[in-house]
Structures are given as structure tokens and as C-alpha cells.
N, C-alpha and C positions, 0 to 999 in steps of 0.2 A: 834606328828605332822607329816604330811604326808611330802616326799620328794619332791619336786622340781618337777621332772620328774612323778609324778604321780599326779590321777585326785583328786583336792579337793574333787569336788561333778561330779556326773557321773549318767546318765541313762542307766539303762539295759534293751533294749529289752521292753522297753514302750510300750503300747498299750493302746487305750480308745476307747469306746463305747459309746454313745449318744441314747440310746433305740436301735434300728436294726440298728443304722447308724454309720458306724468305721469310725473313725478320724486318727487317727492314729495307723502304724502297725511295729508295733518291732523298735520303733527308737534308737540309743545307739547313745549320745553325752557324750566327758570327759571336762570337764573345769578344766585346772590346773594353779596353781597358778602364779599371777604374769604375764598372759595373758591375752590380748583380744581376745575373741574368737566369733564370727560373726555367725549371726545365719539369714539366707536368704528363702526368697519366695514369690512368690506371695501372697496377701492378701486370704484366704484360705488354706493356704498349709498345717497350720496344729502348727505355730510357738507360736501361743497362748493359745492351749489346751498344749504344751508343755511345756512352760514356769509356765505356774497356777499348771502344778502338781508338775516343779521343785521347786514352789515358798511357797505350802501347800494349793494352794488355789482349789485346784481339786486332787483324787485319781485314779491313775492310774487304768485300767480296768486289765491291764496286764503287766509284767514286775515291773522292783522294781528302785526306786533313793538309790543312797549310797554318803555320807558322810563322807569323807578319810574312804575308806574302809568297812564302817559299813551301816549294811543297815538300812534305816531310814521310818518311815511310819507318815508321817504328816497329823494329823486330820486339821490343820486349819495353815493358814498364820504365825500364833503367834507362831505356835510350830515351824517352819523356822527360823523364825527370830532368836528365841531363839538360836538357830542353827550358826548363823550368816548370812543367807540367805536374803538376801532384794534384791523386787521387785518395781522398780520403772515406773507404769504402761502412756502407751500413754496416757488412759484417765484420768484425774490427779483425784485423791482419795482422796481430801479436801474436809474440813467442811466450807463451802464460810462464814458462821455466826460468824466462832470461830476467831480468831487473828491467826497470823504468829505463836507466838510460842506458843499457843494452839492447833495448829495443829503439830506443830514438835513433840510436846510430849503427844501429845492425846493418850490414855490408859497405860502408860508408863509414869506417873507424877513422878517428884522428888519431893522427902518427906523432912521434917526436922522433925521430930517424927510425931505428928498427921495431922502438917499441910502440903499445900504445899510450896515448896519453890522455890517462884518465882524468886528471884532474881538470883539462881542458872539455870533455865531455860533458864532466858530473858539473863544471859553468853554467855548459848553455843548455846544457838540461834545464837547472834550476832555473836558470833566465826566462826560460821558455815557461815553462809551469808557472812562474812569478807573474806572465804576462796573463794568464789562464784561471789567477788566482786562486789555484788549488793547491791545494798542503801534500799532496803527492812525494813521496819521499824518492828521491831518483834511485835508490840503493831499492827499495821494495819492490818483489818480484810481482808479475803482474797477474799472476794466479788470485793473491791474496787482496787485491782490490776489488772493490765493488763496480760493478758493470759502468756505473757512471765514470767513476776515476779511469778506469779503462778507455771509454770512448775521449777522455781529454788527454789521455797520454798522446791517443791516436791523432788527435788536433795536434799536441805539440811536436810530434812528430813531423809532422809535414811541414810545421811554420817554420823547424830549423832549416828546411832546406831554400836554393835561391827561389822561392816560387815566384814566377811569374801568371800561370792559370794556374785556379786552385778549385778542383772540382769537390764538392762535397756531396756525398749521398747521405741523405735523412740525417743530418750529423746532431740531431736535437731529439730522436728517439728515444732517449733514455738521459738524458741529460737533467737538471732538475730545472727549477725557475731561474734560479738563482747563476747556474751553471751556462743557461739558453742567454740572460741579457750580457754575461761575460762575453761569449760567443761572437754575440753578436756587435758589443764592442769592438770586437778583434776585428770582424768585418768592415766597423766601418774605415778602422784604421789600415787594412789592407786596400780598401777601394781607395787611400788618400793618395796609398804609394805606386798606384797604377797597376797594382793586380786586378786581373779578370778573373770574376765567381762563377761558374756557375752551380748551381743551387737547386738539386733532387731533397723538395720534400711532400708529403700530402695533405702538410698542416698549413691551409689555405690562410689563415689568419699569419703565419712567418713570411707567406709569401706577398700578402698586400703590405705587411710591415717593412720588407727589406729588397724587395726588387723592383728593380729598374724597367726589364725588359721579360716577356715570357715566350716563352715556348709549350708548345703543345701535340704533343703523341697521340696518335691513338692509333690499333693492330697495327705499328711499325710504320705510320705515313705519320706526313706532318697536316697538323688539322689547321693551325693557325702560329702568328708569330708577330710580335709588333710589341712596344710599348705597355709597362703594366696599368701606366698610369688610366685613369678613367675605366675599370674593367672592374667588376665585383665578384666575390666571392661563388655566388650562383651564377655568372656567367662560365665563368674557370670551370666549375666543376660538370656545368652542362656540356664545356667543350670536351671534357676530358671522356665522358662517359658516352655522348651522342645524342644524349634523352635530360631532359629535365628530371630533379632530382625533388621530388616535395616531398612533405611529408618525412624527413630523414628518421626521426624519431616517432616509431608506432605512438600512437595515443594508448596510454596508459591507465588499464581497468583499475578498479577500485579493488581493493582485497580484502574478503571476505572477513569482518571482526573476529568468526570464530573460528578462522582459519587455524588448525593444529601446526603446534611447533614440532619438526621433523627432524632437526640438528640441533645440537645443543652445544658449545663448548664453555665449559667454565673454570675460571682460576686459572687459564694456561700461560706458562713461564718458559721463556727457551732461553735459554743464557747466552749473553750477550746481543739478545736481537728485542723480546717481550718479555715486559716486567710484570704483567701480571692481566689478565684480558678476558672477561668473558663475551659471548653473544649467543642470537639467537636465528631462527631459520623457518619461517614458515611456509602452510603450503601453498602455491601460487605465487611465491613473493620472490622477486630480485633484492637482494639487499646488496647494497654497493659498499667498498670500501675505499676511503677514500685516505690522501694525505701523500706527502712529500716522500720521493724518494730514498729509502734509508728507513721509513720509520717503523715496519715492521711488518707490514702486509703479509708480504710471502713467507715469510719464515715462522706465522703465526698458522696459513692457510696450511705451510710442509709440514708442521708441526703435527697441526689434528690430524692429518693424513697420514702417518707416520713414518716422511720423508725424512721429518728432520728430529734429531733427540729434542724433548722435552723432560725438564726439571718438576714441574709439577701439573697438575690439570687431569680432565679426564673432560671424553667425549659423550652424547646421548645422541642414540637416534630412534624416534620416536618413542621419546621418554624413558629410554633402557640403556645404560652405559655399556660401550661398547670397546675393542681393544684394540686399535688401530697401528699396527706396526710396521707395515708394506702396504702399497699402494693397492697389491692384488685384496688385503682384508678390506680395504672403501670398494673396491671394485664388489666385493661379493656380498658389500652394502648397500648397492645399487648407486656409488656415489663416483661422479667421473669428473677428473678433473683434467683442465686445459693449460698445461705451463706457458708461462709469458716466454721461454727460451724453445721454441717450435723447430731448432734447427739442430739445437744442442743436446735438448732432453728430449724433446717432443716426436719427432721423424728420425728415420734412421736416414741419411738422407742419401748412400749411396745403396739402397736396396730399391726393389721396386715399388712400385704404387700399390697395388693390389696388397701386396705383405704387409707392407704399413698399415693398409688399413686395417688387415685382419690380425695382426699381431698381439692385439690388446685384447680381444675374447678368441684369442686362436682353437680355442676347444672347440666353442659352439660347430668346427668347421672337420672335426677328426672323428671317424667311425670305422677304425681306429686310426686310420690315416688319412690325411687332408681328403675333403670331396672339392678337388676343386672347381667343379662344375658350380656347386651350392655356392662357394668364396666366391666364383664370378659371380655368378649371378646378384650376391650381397652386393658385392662389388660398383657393376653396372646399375645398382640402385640408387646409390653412393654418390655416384657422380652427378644422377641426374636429381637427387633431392638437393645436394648443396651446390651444384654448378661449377660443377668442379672444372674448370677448362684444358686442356689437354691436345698436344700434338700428336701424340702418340702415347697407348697404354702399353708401351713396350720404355718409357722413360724411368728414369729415378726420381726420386722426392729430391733433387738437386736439381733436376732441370725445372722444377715450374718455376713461376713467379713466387712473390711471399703473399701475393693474396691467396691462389691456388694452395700451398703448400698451410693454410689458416685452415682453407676450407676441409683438407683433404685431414689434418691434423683435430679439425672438428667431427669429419666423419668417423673417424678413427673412435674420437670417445664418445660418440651416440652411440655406438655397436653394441652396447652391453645394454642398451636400454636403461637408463637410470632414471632415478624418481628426484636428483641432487646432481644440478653441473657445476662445478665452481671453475669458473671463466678468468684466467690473471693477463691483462694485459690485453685482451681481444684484437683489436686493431692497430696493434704496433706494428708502422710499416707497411700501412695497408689503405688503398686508393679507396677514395668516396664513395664508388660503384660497391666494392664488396664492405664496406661498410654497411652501409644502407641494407643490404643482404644479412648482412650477418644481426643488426637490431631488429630486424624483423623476424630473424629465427627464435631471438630471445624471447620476443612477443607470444613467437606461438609455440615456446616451450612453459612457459607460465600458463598459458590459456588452456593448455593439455595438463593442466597438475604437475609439474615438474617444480623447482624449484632451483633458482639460480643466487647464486654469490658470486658477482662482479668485483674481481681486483679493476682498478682503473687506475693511469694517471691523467687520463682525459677528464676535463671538470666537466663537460658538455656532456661524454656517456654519460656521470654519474646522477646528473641534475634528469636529464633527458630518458632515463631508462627502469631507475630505481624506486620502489617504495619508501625504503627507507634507507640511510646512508649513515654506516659507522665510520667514525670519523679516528686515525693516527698519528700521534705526532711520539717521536723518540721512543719506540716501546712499549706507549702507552695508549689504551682506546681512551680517548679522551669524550664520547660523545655521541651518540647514535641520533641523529636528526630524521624528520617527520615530516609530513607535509609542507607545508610553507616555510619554515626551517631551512627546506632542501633547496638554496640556492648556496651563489660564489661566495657571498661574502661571508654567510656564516660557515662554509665549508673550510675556510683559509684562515676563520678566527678560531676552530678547533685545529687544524693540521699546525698553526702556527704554537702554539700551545698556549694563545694568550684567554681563549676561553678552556673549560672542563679541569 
């Protein structure tokens, strides 16, 4: 058993290759036992071709991983694991068809001689979710949970096995408040028992809370590595990016009193998700949505959009009700919207960049048949108004990063030119650098007369961004807040339901 002060598992001198194109060069991280250890960078840097060779699921081009001391060469994820090595990946790695605890123990069944033995399963299933404290029914298929309970399946997953490193990426994405201090309970009882963390995420405030030691990427080289102790928030994020980062949040114009209301939704009811909700929309104005997990945000935004059935309500834009049944009817009301699942619904992600982009006004681009001279050219505009980074415009929407694949999913719904962005989720999974990019496009989509509706779980966008912020709890808009209003504490005493 390796000592205390030395590295469980360790990179040496790591390098990978992607045909002519290097990702990374000589990186050396140690994780030792019994810590968190923080692994940071922009979306791109290089922290997830690192993590898939520490994990078995990619072979290093150069340099070697060791394993208290011995060096180890993993053909596939399985020979990790076996290892004690688990990866618990941002994008969650469920069979949505199978059950809760058909996925816990998917390729890894407990046997009772020939057969399996379930009731042994459906235990430490429950054990595990017990530990997780969610009401997760191990028999419920994992289609039919909510994105949250999904990402804890995928926690208890990995706790059943012997882990000894337990790599997590962003595992607090989508998770709720309530869901994040559980989490991190579990951590600290894993650091008791001599598990090494390490810990991919961009929520700088998880990292000053729970890590020991950091690391730091940037274009695939190691920038810095040492102790987190004594390091601030603003230092991290200058190492991460290159540049100091001021100013995150544009300073915020005053909007105009007789500014005209240009959406309208009133009385809308979706069943089982909003009990009954109206708002409103003006021009120039961000109006933020704010509240916990679950309480109705999206399925009220699918709703007026006509994603999702609605029981009653009706929509106005610019004071004319309008009949919103498919996304192409908002599209040819100049209204674009940005889904928080950018991977799932948003990007096709095994087609190419350019298609994606143009696929959402693909007309504009047919006379009668594609010009795809004019598509490039749209194209390469594309790139260079949202920064879209790029190895090659011969990739798919699966090879960027998830800042890139934000940005390119943002260009995608500018293309229609709309007067209405409704944004859910903006920055899930997404580095400080294109953060800071992306609040400053909102800036100067209000300053152009545009008009934005901010889904958020971040309390910082919403404070930070928004004029005004309607507030959800259970179904219910419990609250539309104003000016000096628009801070944390009255934001969590409507999301809580204990005000409106």
C-alpha cells in the first residue's frame, strides 16, 4: 500500500496526438490519497483527453500513468476500474431503457451460481442512493428521471465499485443545492477512507470550498500546480485564461420606462410541471428566471414555444396572440431559443459544423439548392463573431470542447436574426473565458433592441445580468423581483416558497 505522502495514481510526462494535432504536452499530475485534487481550464485546455487516459479510456501518445508506483498501461476503462480507478463523466453514461439498478451494475452483474441475483443488487443499490439521499426508486427506468436524479444514479454508480481514485467531471452541473452539499458530504467521507479525488469543475467557489491541491491547463501544457490553499478565486481564473478577467459582468443600462412589452405569456398550465404562470417581456430587457431545480422553468419556456403540450394559456407578441405549436412557428416570430441540453437537442453532434449551423434557417441558404458558397461564407462569419475555436472546419460538433460546441449552438440561433433570445442554461459546463464572452454578447444583444429571457441556475448570472428576475418554486411564479429586490437572499426566499 502506498504511503500517505505519496501519489496513489500519477501522470508522467503525458503527451497525445490526435493525427498532426497535439493536445497535450508532457503533462505530470500526482493524486494522493485522501485528497481533492482540482483539475482547471478552459473548455479546451486539454482536461479531458487527460482525464480518458487516466481513466483507460484513451492511450497516451507519450509519457506513462503509474499506479502506487507501478506503471500501468490500460487497454480499455474496465482494466481502470479493476484498478480501482472510476470515472464519473459530465456527459452521464446511462442505458435511459435499463432501470436504476441495471445500470448500477450493468456488465458487473452479481451472480448466485448460474443465475443473477437480484435481490443482492436491488441492496446495494438502495444502500448506495440511501447514502446519496435520494428517493430514486432502483426498479425506475432511467428515461423517466429527471436530469438531476440521473446524474446521482451516476454518483452511485461508481461509489458501488472498490474505488480507490474517483475522477469526477462537473459532477455538480445539474445537481440542485440541496443534491451539491450531499455530494459533497460523500467526499468528505471518501477522502476519510483514502480515496484520491480529482475534481473537474468551473465553479470556482466548489473549488476554494473542497480542494486540497490544484492543477491547472491551459492549450494542453500545464500552467501551474501546487497547493490550493492561499490562491483566490481571481488568481485561478487568470491562470486558467492567461489574461485577467474584470469586469465579468457588462455593467447594466437602465431600460427605457416606456419600453414596449413584445411577449406576453398568460395563465399558462402544463400538467404536471406549471400550475398556472403568467409574464412578461420587454424591449431591451433581460428578464431572468430564476429558482431550484424541478420547479418549472423549462417546461413553462417548452410550453410557450410549443415544445411542450400546454392545458391552458395563450401567448402575445407584440400585443397580438399568437399560436405556437413547433419551434419553426417562434422561429417565423423572430423568436430563438437556446436549449440548456446543447448535446442532446441543441447540435446534431455527429454531423459537421457548418450544417449545424445552417440547419436552423437552412432556406435562407437554397435557390433551389444549397449555395454553399453564401453557407460558407455565413459560416466563416460565424466563427469569427462568436470565437468559435476550431482545429479543423472538417470536424463534427462532437469533437469541440462544450464551450465551443455553446458558442457554435449560439451561432446556430442568431442565424434567423431574431428580435427574442430565450437563453436556458447558458453556461453549463463552460470555462470563465467563454463565460465572460458569452455576458457580454447578452449586453450587446439588449443594446441592439433585442430582447432576452435567461433561464439560469447560476444565482451570479441572474443578479449580475438581469433587469428583472421572475422567480419559481413548484410550479408556481411565485414573484417577479426589481431592482434592489434582485439579490440572493430575496431570490431563495421566493425559490424557497417561503415568500409569494
Amino acid at each position: 500500500m502506498s504511503m500517505p505522502d505519496q501519489p496513489l495514481l500519477a501522470a508522467r510526462r503525458i503527451s497525445r496526438w490526435f493525427g498532426e494535432n497535439q493536445v497535450l504536452f508532457d503533462i505530470d499530475l500526482a493524486l494522493k490519497p485522501g485528497e481533492v485534487h482540482a483539475l482547471l481550464g478552459e473548455n479546451g485546455a486539454g482536461k479531458s483527453t487527460l482525464v480518458r487516459i487516466l481513466a483507460g479510456y484513451l492511450s497516451p501518445s507519450g509519457g506513462e500513468v503509474c499506479l502506487a508506483d507501478e506503471v500501468r498501461h490500460y487497454r480499455s476503462s474496465g482494466d481502470a476500474e479493476a484498478d480501482g480507478v472510476v470515472m464519473i463523466h459530465q456527459e452521464l453514461a446511462l442505458a435511459e431503457q435499463l432501470s436504476v439498478e441495471e445500470n448500477i451494475f450493468l456488465g458487473r452483474e452479481l451472480r448466485r451460481g448460474p443465475f443473477l441475483d437480484r435481490r443482492a443488487m436491488r441492496e446495494r443499490c438502495r444502500a448506495a442512493l440511501a447514502e446519496l439521499e435520494t428517493r430514486v426508486d432502483p426498479r425506475a427506468r432511467v428515461k423517466d428521471l429527471s436530469t438531476s436524479d440521473q446524474q446521482m444514479v451516476e454518483i452511485a454508480k461508481a461509489i458501488t465499485r472498490d474505488v480507490r481514485v474517483l475522477i469526477m467531471d462537473e459532477p455538480t452541473a445539474s445537481l440542485t443545492e440541496h443534491e451539491v452539499e450531499v455530494l459533497f458530504a460523500l467526499i468528505g467521507r471518501l477522502r476519510q477512507r483514502g480515496v484520491a479525488i480529482l475534481y473537474i469543475s468551473h465553479k470556482l467557489r466548489e473549488i476554494e470550498r473542497i480542494a486540497d491541491r490544484v492543477t491547472v491547463l491551459r492549450d494542453g501544457r500545464l500552467i501551474d500546480s501546487g497547493p490550493m490553499a492561499g490562491r483566490s478565486k481571481e488568481e485561478l481564473a487568470r491562470l486558467m485564461v492567461g489574461r485577467e478577467i474584470n469586469d465579468m459582468y457588462p455593467e447594466r443600462t437602465e431600460l427605457a420606462s416606456d419600453a414596449p412589452v413584445v411577449l406576453e405569456a398568460r395563465d399558462m398550465v402544463v400538467p404536471g410541471a406549471v400550475k398556472r404562470a403568467s409574464f412578461s417581456l420587454r424591449r431591451g430587457e433581460v428578464l431572468g428566471f430564476g429558482g431550484v431545480v424541478g420547479a418549472g422553468r423549462t417546461a413553462l419556456i417548452e410550453a410557450l414555444l410549443g415544445l411542450r403540450v400546454r392545458s391552458a394559456g395563450e401567448v402575445l407578441r407584440n400585443g397580438q396572440p399568437v399560436v405556437l405549436r413547433h419551434l419553426r412557428d417562434a422561429v417565423r416570430q423572430r423568436i430563438a431559443y437556446l436549449t440548456e441540453d446543447r448535446k442532446g437537442k441543441g447540435l446534431v453532434l455527429n454531423m459537421g459544423l457548418r450544417p449545424n449551423f445552417t440547419l436552423l434557417n437552412l432556406r435562407a441558404y437554397c435557390r433551389p439548392l444549397i449555395d454553399r458558397r453564401r453557407e460558407d461564407q455565413a459560416f466563416q462569419g460565424a466563427i469569427e463573431r462568436f470565437d468559435i475555436r476550431l482545429r479543423t472546419q472538417a470536424a463534427t460538433a462532437a469533437e469541440l470542447s462544450g464551450g465551443n460546441q455553446q458558442k457554435l449552438l449560439l451561432a446556430k440561433v442568431m442565424s434567423i436574426d431574431p428580435e427574442i433570445v430565450i437563453i436556458n442554461e447558458p453556461t453549463r459546463g463552460i470555462d470563465v473565458g467563454t463565460k465572460h464572452q458569452i455576458y457580454h454578447f447578452v449586453r450587446e444583444l439588449t443594446d441592439a433592441g433585442c430582447s432576452v429571457i435567461l433561464v439560469s441556475s447560476e444565482m451570479a448570472e441572474l443578479i449580475g445580468l438581469s433587469h428583472r428576475v421572475a422567480v419559481m418554486c413548484a410550479g408556481e411564479l411565485t414573484g417577479v423581483l426589481e431592482g434592489e429586490q434582485i439579490n440572493e437572499h430575496e431570490i431563495m426566499q421566493y425559490a424557497s416558497g417561503i415568500k409569494g
